[in-house]
ZAMARGU-4260 file (C-alpha; in steps of 0.2 Angstrom, whole numbers, plus 5000, padded with zeros to 4 digits):
<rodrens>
0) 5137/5028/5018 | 5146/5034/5033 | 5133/5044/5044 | 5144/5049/5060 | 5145/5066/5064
5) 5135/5070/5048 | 5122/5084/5048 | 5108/5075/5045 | 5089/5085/5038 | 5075/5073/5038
10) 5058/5083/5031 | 5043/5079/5039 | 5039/5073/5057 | 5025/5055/5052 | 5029/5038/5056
15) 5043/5037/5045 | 5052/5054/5049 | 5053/5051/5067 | 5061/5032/5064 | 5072/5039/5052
20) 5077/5051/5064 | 5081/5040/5079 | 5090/5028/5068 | 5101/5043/5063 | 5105/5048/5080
25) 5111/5029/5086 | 5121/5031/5070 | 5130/5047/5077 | 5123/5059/5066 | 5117/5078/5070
30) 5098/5076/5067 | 5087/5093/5060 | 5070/5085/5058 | 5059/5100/5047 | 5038/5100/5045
35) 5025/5114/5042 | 5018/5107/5060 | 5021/5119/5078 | 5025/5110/5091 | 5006/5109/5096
40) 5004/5097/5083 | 5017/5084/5083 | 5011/5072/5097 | 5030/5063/5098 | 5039/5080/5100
45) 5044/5073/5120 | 5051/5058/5111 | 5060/5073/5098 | 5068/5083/5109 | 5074/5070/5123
50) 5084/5061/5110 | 5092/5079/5107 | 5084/5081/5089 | 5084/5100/5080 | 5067/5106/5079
55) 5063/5116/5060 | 5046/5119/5061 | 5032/5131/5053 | 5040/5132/5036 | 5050/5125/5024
60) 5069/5123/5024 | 5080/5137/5019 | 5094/5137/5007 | 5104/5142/5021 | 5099/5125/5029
65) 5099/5115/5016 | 5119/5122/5013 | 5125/5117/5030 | 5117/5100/5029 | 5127/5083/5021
70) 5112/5071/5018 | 5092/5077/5017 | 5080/5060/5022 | 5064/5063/5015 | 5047/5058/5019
75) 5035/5048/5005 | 5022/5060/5009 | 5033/5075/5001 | 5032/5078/4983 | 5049/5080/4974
80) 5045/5093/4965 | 5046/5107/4977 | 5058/5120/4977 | 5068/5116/4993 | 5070/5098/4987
85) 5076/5101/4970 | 5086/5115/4976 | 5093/5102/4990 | 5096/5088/4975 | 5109/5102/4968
90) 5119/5100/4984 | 5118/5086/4991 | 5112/5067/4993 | 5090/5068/4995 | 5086/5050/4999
95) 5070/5042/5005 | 5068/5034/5023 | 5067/5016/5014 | 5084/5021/5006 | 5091/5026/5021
100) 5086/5010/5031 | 5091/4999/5018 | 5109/5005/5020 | 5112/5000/5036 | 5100/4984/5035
105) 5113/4967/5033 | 5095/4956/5032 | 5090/4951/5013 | 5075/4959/5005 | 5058/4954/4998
110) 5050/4970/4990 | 5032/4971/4984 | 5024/4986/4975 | 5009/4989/4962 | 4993/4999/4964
115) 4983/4988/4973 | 4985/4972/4984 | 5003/4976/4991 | 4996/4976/5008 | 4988/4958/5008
120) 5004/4951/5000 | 5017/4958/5011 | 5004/4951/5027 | 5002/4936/5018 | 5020/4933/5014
125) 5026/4936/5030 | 5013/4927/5039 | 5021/4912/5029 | 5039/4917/5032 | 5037/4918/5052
130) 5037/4899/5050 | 5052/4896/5042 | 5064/4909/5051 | 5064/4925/5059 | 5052/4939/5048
135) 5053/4957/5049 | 5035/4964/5040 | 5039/4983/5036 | 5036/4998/5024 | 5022/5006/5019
140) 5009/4992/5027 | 5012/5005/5043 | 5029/4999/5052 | 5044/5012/5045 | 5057/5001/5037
145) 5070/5012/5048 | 5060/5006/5065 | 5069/4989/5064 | 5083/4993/5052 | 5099/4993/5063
150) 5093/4977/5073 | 5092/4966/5058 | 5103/4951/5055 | 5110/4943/5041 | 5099/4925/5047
155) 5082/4938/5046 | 5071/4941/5031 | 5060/4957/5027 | 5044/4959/5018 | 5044/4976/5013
160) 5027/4984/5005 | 5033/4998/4995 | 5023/5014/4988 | 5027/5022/4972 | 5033/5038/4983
165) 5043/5027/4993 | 5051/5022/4977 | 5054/5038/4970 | 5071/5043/4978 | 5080/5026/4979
170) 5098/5026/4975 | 5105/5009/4978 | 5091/4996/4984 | 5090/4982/4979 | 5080/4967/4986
175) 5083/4949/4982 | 5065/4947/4977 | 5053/4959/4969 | 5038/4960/4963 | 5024/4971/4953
180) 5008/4967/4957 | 4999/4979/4944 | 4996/4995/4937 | 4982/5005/4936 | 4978/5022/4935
185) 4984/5031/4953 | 4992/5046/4962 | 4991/5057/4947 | 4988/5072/4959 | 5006/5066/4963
190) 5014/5061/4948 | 5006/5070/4933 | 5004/5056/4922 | 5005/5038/4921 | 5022/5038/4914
195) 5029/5045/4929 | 5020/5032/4940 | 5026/5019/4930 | 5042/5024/4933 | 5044/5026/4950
200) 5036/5007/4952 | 5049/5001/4941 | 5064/5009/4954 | 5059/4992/4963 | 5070/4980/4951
205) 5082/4995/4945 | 5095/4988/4953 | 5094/4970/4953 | 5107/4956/4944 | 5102/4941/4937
210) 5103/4932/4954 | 5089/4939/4958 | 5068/4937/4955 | 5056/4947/4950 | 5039/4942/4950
215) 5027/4950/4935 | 5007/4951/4933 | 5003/4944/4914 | 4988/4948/4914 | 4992/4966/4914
220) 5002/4975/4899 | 5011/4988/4907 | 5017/4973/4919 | 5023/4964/4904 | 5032/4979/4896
225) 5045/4979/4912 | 5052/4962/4908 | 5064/4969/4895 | 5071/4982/4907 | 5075/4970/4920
230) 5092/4961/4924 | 5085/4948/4935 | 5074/4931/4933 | 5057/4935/4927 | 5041/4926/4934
235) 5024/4927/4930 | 5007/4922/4937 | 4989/4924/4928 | 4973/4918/4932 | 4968/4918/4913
240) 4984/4910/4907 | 4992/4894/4909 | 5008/4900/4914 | 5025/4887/4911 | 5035/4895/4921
245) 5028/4902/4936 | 5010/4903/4944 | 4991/4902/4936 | 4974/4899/4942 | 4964/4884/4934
250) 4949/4873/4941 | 4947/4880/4958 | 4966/4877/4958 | 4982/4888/4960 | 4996/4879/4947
255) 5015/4882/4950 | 5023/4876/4934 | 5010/4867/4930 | 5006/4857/4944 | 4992/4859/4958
260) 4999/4868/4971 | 4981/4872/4983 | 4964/4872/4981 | 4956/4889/4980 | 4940/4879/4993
265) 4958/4879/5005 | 4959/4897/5004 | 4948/4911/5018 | 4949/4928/5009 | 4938/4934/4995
270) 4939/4938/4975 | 4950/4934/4961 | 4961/4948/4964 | 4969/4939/4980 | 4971/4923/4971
275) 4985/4935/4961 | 4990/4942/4979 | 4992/4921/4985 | 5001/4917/4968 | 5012/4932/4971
280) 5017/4924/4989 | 5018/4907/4983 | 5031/4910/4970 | 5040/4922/4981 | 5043/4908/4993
285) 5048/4896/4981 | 5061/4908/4976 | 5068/4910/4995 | 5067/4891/4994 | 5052/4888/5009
290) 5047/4871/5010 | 5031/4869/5002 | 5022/4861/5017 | 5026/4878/5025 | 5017/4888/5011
295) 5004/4877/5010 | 4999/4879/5032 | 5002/4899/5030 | 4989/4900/5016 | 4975/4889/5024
300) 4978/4901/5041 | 4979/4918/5033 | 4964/4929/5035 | 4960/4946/5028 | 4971/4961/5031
305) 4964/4976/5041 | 4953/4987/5030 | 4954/4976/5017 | 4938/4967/5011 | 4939/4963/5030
310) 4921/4958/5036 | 4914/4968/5051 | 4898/4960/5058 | 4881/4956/5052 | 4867/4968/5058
315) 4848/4962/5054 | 4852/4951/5039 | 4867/4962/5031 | 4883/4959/5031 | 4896/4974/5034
320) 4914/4973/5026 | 4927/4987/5028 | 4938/4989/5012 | 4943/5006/5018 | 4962/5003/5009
325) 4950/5003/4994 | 4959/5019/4989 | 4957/5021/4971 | 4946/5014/4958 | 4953/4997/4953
330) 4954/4993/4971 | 4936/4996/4974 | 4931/4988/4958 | 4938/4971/4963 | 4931/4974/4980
335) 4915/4975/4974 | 4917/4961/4961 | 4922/4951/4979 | 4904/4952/4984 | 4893/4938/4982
340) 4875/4947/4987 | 4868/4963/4981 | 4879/4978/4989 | 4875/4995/4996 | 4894/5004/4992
345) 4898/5018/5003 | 4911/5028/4990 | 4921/5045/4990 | 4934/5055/5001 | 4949/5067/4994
350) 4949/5070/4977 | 4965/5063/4970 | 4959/5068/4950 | 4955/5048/4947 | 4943/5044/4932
355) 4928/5035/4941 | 4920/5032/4925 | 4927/5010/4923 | 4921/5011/4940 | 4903/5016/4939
360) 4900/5005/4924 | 4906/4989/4939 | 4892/4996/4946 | 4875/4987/4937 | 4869/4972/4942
365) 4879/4972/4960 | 4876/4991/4967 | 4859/4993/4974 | 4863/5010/4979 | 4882/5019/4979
370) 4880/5030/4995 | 4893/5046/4991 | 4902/5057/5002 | 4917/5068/5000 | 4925/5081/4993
375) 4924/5075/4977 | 4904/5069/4980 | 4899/5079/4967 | 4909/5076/4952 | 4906/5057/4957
380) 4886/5058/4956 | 4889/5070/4939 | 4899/5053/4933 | 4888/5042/4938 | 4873/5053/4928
385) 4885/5050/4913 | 4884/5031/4914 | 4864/5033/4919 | 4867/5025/4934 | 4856/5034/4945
390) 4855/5021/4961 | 4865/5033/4970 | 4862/5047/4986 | 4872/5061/4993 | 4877/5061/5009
395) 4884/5075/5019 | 4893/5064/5033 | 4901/5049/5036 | 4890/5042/5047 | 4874/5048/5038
400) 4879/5036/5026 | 4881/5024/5039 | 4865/5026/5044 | 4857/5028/5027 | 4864/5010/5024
405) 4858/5005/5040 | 4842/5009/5035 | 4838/5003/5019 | 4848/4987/5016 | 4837/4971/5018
410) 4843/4955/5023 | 4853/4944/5014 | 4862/4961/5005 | 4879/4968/5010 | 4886/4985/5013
415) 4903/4988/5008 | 4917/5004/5013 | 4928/5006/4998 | 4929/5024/4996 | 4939/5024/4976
420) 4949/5037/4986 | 4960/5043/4999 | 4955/5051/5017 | 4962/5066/5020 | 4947/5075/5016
425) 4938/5066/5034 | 4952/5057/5043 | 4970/5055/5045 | 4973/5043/5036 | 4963/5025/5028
430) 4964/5016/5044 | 4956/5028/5056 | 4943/5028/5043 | 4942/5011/5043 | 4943/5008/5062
435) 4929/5021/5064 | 4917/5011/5051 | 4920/4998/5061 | 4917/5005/5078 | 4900/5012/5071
440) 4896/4997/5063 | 4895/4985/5081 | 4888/4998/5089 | 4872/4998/5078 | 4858/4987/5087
445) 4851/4972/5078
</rodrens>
């Protein structure tokens, strides 16, 4: 696509939108970049204006606009649904910031999505690639894939984490590699149902041939329903199979085609579910043809991702871990299942319409007390009535249930943020949640 001298709209002005919009003016394009924000509240809008970038803000785009425009780049945060966007699909191309990047990107692509553990595999498998040749680690995991797009190199690799909304408006991606880690129930404040989410994952192979991979979870169904609909090389990895042609977790031991690849004792990060994360990077490296001794060194020197199941500090006998990625059930219930000592669990936020009942039956026998907050604190504590698990306690504040659990844990238990749930209803987003836990947490005295 040829973007000189095109009138570009790129809707909302986060991470992405601004990337995108840089990018766009290098490339020679006129640049309208739209958000409900004033001016007041975009804190790059110096950044904006110095690169000669048409403000639209306090409202949505007009029809007018969105007729004078060639191209609209919108961001994942915007739902597809709203008028203006489907009004805009009518007229012209509407793309997402991933699309747009990888149209001017010449490096080869490794793509991960699922519902959970897509940020601990991209880290992981770009901590591994940095060894073996130059690695660009992009996407949703907080670095725009726009930022770096136009310096990329045929010789360069990216590991791109990619979010269902991300996916959404793909045209023409198409990465060498791909992979779904699982699905569960997610976003359907977003979506509407499970169909639609399932759909917008699968986007991730759409466009693959059969010289290309694409790495499948066996142990989940819906997982195993997508290899039909794929044109490229399926892999799988389990850890309740023995899998004969991919990855599978026996003994203490990951197996790649049946043969033992690295002791699990080898491994630093916690819980079944990031053996499936270390399967997912093993076989995706194999696929890019990385010397095992390579794989093998990145493993053994990978620690946990930020925010995820990442331990904080120890305060009179009770260890602290920050799983504030922890954004929807599944993730919190293998977060938990991650703990080895009885757990106080700080849960809630922004209510996203999740079922927390699978979750709250996760909770005997490991929760000695789910500490709730939130908007959606109240129709949590009504769920857990349901299940008659009534170890739990309301809290207004964040840091009331800091403190709570500051308070009543005894040594040798653990306290673990993993909210089942987005932030927006306290913070700006998962990681100032996470960072301010953490913060709080140090500064508690022993």
């Amino acid at each position: 696509m040829e973007f000189y001298n095109k009138n570009v709209l790129v809707c909302g002005i986060a991470r992405s939108g601004i990337c995108a919009s840089l990018m766009l003016k290098k490339l020679g394009a006129n640049v309208t970049i739209q958000d409900l924000k004033t001016e007041e509240d975009i804190e790059q809008i110096n950044t904006l204006k110095e690169n000669n970038i048409n403000l639209y803000l306090g409202k949505n785009p007009s029809n007018s606009l969105i007729d004078s425009m060639d191209l609209m780049v919108i961001s994942p945060g915007l739902p597809t649904d709203l008028d203006f966007v489907k009004y805009a699909s009518e007229k012209i191309p509407v793309i997402s910031e991933i699309e747009l990047a990888y149209l001017v990107c010449k490096a080869p692509i490794i793509a991960i999505t699922g519902t959970n553990g897509k940020t601990t595999t991209t880290s992981l498998l770009g901590h591994i690639l940095k060894n073996y040749k130059k690695t660009y680690v992009a996407g949703n995991i907080g670095v725009p894939f726009s930022y770096y797009a136009l310096d990329l190199e045929e010789d360069s690799i990216v590991a791109l984490e990619l979010s269902s909304f991300q996916l959404e408006t793909i045209k023409t991606f198409k990465p060498i590699i791909a992979s779904v880690l699982n699905i569960t129930e997610d976003h359907l404040n977003r979506h509407k149902t499970m169909v639609n989410y399932i759909k917008a994952k699968e986007k991730i192979f759409e466009n693959q041939d059969e010289n290309d991979f694409l790495i499948l979870n066996y142990d989940d169904l819906e997982c195993r329903k997508m290899e039909p609909k794929a044109k490229s090389k399926v892999m799988y990895f389990s850890t309740k199979e023995q899998i004969k042609n991919g990855a599978y977790l026996k003994d203490n031991y990951i197996y790649i085609d049946n043969y033992p690849f690295i002791n699990t004792d080898d491994i630093k990060i916690l819980g079944e579910h990031n053996m499936e994360n270390i399967m997912v990077a093993i076989l995706m490296c194999i696929c890019y043809k990385v010397p095992t001794d390579v794989i093998i060194e990145g493993i053994k020197t990978f620690k946990a991702v930020e925010h995820r199941i990442e331990y904080v500090a120890s305060k009179k006998g009770v260890d602290y871990y920050n799983d504030s990625k922890g954004t929807n059930t599944d993730a919190t219930i293998k977060a938990i299942n991650a703990m080895k000592k009885p757990t106080y669990l700080i849960v809630g936020g922004y209510e996203k319409n999740a079922d927390f009942l699978p979750m709250i039956k996760e909770f005997k026998d490991k929760v000695v007390k789910a500490v709730i907050i939130g908007q959606v604190r109240d129709r949590l504590a009504k769920d857990c009535e349901k299940l008659n698990f009534n170890n739990y306690i309301i809290k207004e504040t964040f840091f009331e249930a800091i403190n709570y659990c500051y308070e009543n844990a005894n040594a040798g238990e653990c306290v673990l943020l993993s909210p089942a749930c987005a932030s927006f209803d306290m913070f700006k987003d998962y990681e100032e949640r996470g960072n301010i836990f953490k913060q709080y947490v140090k500064d508690l005295k022993e």
